[in-house]
mmCIF file of the N, C-alpha and C atoms, coordinates in Angstrom:
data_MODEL
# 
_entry.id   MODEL 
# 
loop_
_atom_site.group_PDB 
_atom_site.id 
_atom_site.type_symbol 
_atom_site.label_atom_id 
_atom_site.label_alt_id 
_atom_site.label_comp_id 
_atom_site.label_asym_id 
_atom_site.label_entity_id 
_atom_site.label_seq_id 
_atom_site.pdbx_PDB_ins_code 
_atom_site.Cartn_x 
_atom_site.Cartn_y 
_atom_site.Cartn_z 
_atom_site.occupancy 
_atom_site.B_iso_or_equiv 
_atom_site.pdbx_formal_charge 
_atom_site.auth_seq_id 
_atom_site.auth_comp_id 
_atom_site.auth_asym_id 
_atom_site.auth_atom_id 
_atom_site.pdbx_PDB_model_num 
ATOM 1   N N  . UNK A 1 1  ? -32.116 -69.680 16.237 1.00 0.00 ? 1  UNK A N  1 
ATOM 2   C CA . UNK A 1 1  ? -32.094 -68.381 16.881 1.00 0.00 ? 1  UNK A CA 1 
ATOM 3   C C  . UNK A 1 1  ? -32.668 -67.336 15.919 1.00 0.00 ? 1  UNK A C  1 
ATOM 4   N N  . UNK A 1 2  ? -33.467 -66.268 16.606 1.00 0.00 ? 2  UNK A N  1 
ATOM 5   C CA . UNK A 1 2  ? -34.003 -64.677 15.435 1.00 0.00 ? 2  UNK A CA 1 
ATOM 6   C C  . UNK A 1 2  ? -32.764 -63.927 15.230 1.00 0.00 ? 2  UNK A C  1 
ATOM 7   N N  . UNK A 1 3  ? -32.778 -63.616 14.381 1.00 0.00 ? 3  UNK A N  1 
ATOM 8   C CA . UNK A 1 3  ? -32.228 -62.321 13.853 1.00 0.00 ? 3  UNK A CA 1 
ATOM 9   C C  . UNK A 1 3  ? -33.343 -61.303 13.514 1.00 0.00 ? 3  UNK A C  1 
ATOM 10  N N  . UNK A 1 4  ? -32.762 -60.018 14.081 1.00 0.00 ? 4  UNK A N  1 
ATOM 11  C CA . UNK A 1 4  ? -33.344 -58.795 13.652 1.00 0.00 ? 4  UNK A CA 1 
ATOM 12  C C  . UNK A 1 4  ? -32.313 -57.825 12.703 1.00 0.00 ? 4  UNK A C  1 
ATOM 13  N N  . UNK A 1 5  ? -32.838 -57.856 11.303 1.00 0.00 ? 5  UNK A N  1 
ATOM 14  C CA . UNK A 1 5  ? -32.125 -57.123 10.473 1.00 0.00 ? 5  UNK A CA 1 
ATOM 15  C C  . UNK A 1 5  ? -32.511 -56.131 9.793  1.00 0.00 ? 5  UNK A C  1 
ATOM 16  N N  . UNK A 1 6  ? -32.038 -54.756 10.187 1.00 0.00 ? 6  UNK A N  1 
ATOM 17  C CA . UNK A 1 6  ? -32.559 -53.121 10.111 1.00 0.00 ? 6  UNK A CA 1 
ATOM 18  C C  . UNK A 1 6  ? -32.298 -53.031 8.460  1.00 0.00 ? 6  UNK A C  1 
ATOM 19  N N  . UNK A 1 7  ? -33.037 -52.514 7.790  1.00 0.00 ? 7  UNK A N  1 
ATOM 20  C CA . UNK A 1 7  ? -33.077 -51.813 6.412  1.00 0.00 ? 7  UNK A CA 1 
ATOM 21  C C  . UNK A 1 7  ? -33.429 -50.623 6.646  1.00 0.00 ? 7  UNK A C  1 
ATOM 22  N N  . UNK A 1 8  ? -32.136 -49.629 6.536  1.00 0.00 ? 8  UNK A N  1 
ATOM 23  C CA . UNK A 1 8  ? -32.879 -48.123 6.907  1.00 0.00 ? 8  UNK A CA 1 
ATOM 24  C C  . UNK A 1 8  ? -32.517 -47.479 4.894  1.00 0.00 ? 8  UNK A C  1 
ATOM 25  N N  . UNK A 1 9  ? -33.129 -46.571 4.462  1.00 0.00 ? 9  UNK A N  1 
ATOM 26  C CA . UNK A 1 9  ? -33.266 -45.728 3.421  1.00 0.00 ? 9  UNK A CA 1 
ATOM 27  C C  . UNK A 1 9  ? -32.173 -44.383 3.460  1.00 0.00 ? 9  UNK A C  1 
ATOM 28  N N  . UNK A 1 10 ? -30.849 -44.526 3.079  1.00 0.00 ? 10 UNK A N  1 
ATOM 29  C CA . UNK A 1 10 ? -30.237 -43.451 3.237  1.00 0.00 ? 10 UNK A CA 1 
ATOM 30  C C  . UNK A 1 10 ? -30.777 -42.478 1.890  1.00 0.00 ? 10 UNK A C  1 
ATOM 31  N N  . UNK A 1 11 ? -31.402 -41.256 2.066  1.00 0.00 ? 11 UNK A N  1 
ATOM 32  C CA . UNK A 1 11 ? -31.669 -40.657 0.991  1.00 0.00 ? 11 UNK A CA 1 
ATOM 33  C C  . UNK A 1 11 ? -31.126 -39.938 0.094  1.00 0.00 ? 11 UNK A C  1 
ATOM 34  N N  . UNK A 1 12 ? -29.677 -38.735 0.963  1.00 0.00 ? 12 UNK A N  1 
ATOM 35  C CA . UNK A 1 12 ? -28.889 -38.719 0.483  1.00 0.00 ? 12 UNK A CA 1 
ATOM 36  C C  . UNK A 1 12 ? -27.679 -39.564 -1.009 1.00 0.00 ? 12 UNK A C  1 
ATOM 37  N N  . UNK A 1 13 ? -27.585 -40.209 -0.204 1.00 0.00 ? 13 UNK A N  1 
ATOM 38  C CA . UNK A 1 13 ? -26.621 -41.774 -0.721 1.00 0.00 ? 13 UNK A CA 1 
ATOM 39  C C  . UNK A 1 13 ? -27.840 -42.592 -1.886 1.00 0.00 ? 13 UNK A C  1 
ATOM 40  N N  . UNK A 1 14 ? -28.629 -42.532 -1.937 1.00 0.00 ? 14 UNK A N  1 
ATOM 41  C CA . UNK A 1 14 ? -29.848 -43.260 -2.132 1.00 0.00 ? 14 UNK A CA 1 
ATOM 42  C C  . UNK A 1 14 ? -29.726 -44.621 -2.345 1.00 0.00 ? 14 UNK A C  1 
ATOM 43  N N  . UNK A 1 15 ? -29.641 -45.191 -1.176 1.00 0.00 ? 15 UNK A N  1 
ATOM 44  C CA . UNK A 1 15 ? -29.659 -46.668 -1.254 1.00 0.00 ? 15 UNK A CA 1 
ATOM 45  C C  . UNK A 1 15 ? -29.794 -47.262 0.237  1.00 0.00 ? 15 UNK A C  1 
ATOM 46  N N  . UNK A 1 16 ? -30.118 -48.182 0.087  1.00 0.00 ? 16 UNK A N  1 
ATOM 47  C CA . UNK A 1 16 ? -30.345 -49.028 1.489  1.00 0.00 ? 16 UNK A CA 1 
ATOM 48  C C  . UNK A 1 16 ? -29.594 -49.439 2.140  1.00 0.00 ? 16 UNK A C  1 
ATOM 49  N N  . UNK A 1 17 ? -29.211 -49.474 3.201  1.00 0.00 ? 17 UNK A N  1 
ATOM 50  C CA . UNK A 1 17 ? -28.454 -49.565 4.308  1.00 0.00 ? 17 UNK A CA 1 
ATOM 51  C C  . UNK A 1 17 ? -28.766 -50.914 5.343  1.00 0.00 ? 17 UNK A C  1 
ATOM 52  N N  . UNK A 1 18 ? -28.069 -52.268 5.195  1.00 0.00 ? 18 UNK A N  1 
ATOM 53  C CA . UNK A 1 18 ? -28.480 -53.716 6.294  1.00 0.00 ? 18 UNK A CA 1 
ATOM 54  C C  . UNK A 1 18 ? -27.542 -53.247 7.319  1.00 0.00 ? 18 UNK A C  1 
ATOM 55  N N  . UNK A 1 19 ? -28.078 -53.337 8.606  1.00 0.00 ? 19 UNK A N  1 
ATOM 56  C CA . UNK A 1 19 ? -27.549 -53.732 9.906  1.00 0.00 ? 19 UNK A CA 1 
ATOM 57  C C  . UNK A 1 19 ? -28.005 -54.509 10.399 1.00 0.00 ? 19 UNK A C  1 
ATOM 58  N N  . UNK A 1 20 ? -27.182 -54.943 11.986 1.00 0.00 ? 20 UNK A N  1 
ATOM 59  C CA . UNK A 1 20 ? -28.165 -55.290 12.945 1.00 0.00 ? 20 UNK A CA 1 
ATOM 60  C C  . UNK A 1 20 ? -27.096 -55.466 13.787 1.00 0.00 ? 20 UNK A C  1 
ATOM 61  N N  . UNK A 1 21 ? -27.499 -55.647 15.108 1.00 0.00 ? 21 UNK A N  1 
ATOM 62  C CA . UNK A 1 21 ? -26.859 -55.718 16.420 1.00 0.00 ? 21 UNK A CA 1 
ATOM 63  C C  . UNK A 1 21 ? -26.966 -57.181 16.721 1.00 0.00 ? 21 UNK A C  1 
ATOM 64  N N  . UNK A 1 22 ? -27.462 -57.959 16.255 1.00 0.00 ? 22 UNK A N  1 
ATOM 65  C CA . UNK A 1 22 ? -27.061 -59.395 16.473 1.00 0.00 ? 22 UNK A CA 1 
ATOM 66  C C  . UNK A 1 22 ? -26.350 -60.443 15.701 1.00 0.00 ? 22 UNK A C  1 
ATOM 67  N N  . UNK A 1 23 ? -25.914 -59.914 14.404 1.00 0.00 ? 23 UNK A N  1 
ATOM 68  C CA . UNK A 1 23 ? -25.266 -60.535 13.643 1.00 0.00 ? 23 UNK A CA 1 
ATOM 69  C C  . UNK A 1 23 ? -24.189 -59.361 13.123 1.00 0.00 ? 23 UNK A C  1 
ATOM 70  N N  . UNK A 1 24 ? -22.706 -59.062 14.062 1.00 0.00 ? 24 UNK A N  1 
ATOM 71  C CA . UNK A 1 24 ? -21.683 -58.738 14.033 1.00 0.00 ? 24 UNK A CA 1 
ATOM 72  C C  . UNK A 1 24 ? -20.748 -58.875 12.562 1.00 0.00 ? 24 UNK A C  1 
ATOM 73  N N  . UNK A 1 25 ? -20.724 -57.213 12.555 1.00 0.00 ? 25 UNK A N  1 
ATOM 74  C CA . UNK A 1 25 ? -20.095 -57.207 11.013 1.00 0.00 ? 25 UNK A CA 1 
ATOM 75  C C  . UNK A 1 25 ? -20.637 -56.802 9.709  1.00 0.00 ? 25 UNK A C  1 
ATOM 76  N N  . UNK A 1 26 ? -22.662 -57.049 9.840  1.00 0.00 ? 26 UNK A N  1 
ATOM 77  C CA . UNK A 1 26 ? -22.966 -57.087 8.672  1.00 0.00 ? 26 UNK A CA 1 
ATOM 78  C C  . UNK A 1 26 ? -23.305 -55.515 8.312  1.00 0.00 ? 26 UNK A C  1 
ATOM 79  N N  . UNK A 1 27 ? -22.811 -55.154 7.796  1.00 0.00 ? 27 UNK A N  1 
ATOM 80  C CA . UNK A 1 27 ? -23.194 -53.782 6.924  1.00 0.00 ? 27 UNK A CA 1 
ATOM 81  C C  . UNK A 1 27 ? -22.863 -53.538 5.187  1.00 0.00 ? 27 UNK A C  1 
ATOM 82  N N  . UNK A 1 28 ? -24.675 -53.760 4.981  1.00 0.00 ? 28 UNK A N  1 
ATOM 83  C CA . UNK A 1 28 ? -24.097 -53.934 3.313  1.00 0.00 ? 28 UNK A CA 1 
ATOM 84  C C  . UNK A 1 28 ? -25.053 -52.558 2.825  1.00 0.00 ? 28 UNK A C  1 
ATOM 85  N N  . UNK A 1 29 ? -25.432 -52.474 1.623  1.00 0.00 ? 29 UNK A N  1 
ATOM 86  C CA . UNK A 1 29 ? -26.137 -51.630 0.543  1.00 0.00 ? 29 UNK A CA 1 
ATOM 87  C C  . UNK A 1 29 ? -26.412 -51.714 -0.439 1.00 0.00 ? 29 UNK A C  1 
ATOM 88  N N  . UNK A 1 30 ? -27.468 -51.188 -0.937 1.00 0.00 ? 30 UNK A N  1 
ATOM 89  C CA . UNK A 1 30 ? -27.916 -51.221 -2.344 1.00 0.00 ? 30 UNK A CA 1 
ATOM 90  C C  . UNK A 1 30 ? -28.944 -50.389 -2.602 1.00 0.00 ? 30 UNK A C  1 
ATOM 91  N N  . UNK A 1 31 ? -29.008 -49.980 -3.742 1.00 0.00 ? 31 UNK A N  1 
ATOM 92  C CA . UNK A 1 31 ? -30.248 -49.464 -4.418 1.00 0.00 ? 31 UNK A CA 1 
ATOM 93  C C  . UNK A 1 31 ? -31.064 -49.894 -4.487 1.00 0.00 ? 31 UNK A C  1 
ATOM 94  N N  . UNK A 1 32 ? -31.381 -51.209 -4.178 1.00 0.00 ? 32 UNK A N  1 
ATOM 95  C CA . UNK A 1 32 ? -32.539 -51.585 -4.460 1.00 0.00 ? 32 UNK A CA 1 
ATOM 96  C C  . UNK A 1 32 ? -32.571 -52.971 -3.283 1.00 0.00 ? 32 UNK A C  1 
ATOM 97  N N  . UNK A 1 33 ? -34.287 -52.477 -2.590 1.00 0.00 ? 33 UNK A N  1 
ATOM 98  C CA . UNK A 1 33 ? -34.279 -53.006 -1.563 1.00 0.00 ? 33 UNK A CA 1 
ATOM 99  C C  . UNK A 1 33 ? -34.283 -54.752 -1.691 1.00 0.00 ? 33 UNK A C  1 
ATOM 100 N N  . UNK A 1 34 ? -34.675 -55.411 -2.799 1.00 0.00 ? 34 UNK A N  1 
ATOM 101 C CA . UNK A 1 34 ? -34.761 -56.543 -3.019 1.00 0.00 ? 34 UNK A CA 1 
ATOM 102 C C  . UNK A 1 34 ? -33.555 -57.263 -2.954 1.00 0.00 ? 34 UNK A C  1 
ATOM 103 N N  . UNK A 1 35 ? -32.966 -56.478 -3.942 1.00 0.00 ? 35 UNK A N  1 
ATOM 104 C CA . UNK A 1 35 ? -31.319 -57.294 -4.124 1.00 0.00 ? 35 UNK A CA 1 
ATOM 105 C C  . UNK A 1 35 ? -30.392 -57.382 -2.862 1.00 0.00 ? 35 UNK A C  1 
ATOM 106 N N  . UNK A 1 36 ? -30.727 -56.500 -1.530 1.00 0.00 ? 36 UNK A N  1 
ATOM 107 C CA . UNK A 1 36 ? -30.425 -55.782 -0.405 1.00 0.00 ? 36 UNK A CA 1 
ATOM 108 C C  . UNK A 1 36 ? -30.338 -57.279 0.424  1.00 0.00 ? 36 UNK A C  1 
ATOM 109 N N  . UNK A 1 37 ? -32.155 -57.559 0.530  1.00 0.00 ? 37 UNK A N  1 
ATOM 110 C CA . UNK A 1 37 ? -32.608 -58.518 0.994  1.00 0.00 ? 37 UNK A CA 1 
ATOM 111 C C  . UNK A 1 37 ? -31.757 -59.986 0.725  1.00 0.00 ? 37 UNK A C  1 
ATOM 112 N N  . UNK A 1 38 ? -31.286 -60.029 -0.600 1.00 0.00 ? 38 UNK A N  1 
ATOM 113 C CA . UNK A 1 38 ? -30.876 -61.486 -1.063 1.00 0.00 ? 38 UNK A CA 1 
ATOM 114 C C  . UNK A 1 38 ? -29.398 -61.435 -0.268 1.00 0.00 ? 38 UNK A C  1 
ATOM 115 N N  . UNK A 1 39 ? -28.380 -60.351 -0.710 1.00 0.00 ? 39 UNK A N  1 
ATOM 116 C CA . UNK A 1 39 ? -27.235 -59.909 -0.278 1.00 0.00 ? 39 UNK A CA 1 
ATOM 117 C C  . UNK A 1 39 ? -27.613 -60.614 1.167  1.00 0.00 ? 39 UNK A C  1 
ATOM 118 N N  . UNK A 1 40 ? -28.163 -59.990 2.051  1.00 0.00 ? 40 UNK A N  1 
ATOM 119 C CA . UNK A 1 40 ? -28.313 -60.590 3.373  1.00 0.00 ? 40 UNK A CA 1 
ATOM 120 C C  . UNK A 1 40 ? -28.570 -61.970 3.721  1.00 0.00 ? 40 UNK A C  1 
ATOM 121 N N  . UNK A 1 41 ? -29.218 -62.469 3.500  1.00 0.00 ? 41 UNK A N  1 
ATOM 122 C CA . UNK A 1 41 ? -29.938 -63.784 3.208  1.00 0.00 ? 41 UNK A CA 1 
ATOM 123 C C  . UNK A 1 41 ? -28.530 -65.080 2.997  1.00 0.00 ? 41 UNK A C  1 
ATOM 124 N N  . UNK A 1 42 ? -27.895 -63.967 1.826  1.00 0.00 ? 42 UNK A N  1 
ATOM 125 C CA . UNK A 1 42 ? -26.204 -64.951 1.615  1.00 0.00 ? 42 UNK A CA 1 
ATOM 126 C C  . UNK A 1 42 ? -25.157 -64.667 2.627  1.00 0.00 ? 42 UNK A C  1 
ATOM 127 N N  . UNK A 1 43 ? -24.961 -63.580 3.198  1.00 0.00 ? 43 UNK A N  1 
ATOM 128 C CA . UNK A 1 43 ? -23.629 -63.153 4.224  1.00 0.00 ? 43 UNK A CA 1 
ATOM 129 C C  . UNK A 1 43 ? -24.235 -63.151 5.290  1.00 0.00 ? 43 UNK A C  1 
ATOM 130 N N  . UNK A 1 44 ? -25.525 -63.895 6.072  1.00 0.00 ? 44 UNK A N  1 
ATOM 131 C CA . UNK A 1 44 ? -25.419 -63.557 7.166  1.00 0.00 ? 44 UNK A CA 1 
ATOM 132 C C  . UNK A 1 44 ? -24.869 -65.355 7.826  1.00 0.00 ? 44 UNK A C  1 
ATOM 133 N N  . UNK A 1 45 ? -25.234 -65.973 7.109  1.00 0.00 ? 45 UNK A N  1 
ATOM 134 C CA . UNK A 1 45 ? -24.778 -67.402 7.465  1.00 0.00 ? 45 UNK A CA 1 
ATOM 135 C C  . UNK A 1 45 ? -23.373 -67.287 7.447  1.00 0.00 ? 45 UNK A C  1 
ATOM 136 N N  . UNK A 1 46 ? -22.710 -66.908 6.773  1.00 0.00 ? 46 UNK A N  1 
ATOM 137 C CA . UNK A 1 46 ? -20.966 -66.644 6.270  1.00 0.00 ? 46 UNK A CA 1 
ATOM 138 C C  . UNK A 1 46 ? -20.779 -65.912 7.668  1.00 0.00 ? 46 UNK A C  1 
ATOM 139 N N  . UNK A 1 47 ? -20.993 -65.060 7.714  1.00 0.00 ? 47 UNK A N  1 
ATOM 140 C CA . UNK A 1 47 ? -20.864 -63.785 9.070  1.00 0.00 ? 47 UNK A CA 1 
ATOM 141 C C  . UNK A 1 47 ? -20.818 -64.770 10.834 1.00 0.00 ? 47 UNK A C  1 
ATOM 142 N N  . UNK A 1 48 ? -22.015 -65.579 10.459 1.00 0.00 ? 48 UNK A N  1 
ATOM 143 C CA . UNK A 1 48 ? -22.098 -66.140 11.919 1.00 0.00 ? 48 UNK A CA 1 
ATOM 144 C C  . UNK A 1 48 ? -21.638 -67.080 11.861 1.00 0.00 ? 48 UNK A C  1 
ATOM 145 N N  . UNK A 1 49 ? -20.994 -67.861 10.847 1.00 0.00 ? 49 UNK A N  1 
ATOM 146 C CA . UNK A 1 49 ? -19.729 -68.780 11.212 1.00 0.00 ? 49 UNK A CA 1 
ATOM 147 C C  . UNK A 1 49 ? -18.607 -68.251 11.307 1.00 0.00 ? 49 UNK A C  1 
ATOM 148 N N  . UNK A 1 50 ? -17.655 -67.052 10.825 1.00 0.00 ? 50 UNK A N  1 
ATOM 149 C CA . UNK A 1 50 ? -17.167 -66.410 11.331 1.00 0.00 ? 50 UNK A CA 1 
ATOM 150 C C  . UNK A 1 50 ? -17.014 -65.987 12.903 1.00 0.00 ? 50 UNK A C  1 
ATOM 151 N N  . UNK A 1 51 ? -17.953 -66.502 13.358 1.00 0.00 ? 51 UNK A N  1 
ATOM 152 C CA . UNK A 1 51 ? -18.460 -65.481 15.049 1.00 0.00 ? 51 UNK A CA 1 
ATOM 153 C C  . UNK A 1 51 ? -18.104 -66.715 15.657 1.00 0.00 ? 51 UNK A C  1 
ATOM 154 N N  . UNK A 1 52 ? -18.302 -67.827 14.999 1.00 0.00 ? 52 UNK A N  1 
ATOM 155 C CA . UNK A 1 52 ? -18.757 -69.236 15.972 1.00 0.00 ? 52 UNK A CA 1 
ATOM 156 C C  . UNK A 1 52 ? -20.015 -69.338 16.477 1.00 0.00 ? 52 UNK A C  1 
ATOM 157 N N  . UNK A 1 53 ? -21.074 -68.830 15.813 1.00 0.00 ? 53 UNK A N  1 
ATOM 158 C CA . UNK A 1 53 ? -22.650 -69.180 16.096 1.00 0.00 ? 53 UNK A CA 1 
ATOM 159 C C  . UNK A 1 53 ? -23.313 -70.146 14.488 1.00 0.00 ? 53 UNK A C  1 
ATOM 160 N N  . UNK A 1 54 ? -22.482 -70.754 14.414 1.00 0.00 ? 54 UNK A N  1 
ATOM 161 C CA . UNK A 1 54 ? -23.398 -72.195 13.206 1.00 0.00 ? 54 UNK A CA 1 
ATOM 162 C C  . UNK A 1 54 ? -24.671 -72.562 13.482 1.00 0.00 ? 54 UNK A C  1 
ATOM 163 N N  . UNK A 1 55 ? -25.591 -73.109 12.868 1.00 0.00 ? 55 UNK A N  1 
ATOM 164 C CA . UNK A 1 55 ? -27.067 -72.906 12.745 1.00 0.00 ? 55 UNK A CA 1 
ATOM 165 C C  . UNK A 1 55 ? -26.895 -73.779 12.057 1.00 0.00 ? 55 UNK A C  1 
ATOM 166 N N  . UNK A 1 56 ? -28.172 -74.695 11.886 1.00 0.00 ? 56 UNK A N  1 
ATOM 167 C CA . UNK A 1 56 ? -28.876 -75.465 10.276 1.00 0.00 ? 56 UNK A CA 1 
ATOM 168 C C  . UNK A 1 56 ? -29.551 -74.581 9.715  1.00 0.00 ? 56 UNK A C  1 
ATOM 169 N N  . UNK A 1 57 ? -30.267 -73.682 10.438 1.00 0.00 ? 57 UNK A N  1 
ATOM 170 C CA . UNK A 1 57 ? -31.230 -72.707 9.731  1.00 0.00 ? 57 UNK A CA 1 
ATOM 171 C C  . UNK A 1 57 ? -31.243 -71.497 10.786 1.00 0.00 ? 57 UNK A C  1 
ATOM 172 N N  . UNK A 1 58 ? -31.514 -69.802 10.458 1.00 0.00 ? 58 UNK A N  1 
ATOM 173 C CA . UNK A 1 58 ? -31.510 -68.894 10.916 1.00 0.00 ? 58 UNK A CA 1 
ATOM 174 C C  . UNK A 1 58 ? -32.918 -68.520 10.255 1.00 0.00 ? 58 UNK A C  1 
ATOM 175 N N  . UNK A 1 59 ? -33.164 -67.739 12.121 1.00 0.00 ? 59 UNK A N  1 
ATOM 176 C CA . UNK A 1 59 ? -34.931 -67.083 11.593 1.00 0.00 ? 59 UNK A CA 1 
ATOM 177 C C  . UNK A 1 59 ? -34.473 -65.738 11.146 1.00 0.00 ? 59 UNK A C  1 
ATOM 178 N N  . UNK A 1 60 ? -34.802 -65.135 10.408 1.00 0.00 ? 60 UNK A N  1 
ATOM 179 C CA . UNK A 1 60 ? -34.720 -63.569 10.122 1.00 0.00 ? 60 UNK A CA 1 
ATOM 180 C C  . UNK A 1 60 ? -35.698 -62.897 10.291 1.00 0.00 ? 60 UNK A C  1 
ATOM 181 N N  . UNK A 1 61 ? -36.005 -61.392 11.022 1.00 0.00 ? 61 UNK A N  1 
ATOM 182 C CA . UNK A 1 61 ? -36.601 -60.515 10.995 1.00 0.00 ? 61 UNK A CA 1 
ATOM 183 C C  . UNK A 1 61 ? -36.348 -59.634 10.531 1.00 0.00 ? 61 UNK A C  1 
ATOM 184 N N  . UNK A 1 62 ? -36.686 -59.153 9.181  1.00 0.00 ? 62 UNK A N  1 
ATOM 185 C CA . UNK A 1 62 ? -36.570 -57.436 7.976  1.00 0.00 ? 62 UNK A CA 1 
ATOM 186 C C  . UNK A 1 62 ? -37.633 -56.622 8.691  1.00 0.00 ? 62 UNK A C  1 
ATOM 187 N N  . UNK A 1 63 ? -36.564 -55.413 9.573  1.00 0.00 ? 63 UNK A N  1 
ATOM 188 C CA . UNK A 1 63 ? -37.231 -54.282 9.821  1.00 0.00 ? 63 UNK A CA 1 
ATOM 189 C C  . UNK A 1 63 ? -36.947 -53.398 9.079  1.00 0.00 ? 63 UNK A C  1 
ATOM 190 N N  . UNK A 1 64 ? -37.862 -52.751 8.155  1.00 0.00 ? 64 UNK A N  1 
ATOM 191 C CA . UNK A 1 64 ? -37.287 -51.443 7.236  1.00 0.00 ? 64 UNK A CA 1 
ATOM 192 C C  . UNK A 1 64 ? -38.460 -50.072 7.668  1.00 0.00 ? 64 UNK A C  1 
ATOM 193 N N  . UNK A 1 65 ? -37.329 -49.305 7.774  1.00 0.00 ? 65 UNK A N  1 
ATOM 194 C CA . UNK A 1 65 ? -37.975 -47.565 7.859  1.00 0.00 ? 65 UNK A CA 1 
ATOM 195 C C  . UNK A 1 65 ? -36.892 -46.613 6.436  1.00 0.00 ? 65 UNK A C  1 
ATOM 196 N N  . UNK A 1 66 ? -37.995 -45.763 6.401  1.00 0.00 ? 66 UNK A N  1 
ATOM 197 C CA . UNK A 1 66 ? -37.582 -44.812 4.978  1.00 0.00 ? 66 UNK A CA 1 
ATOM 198 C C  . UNK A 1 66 ? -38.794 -43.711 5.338  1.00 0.00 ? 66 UNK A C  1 
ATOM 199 N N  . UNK A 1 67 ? -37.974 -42.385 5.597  1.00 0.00 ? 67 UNK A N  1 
ATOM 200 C CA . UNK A 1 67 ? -38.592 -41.190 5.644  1.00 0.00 ? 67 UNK A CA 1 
ATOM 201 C C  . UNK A 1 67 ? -39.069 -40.482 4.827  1.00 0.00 ? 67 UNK A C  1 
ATOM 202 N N  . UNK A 1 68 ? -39.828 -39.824 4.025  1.00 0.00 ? 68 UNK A N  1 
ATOM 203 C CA . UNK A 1 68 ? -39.923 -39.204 2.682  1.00 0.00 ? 68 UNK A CA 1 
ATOM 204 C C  . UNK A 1 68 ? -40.793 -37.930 3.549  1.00 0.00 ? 68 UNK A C  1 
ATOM 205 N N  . UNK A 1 69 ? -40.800 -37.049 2.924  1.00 0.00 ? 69 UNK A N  1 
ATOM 206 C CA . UNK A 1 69 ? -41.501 -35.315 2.719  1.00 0.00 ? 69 UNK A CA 1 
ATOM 207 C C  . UNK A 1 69 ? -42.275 -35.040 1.545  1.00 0.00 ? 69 UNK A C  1 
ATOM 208 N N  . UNK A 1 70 ? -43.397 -34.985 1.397  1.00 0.00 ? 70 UNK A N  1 
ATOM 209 C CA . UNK A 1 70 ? -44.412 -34.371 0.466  1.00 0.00 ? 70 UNK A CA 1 
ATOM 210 C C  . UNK A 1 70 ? -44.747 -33.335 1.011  1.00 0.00 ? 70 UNK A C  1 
ATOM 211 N N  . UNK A 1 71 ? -45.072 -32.640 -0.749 1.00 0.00 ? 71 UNK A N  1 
ATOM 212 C CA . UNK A 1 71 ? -45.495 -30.795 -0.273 1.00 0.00 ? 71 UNK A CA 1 
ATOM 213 C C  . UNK A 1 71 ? -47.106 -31.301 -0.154 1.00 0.00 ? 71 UNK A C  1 
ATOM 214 N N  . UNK A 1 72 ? -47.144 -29.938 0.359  1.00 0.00 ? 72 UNK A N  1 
ATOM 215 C CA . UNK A 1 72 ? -48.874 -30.259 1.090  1.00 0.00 ? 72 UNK A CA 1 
ATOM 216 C C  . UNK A 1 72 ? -49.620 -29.016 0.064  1.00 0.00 ? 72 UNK A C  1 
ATOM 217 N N  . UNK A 1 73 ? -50.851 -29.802 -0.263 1.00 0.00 ? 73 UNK A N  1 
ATOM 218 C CA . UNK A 1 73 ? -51.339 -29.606 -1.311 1.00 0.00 ? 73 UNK A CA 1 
ATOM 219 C C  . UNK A 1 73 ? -52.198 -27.524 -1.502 1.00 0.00 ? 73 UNK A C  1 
ATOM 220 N N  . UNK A 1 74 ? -51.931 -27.055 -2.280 1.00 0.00 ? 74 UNK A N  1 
ATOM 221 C CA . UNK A 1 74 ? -51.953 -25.724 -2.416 1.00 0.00 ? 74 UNK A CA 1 
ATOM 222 C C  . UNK A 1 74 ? -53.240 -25.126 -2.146 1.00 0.00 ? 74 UNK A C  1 
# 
């Protein structure tokens, strides 16, 4: 089965933010989007046996958005 898993950029907070609406429960973070990625990669298998959805293997989809503002040039 896909998974779609959101990486949004909290800027405030400054760190990354995992969701998703198909794998119940997962909300993690980090500063750094890589380590973000691995974090997920390990709790989402844990997460969906929890649920009662076991797999041999899960497809993943990393959707990431991050807003930024630059001044415009003088």
């Amino acid at each position: 089965m896909d998974y779609k898993i959101k990486f949004i950029w909290d800027d405030e907070a400054a760190v990354w933010i995992a969701t998703s609406d198909d794998v119940p429960g997962l909300v993690l973070e980090s500063g750094s989007f890589d380590a973000l990625v691995e974090r997920v990669r390990h709790a989402i298998p844990e997460l969906l046996s929890l649920n009662s959805q076991s797999a041999p293997y899960y497809n993943l989809t990393f959707l990431s958005e991050r807003h930024d503002r630059v001044m415009a040039a003088q």
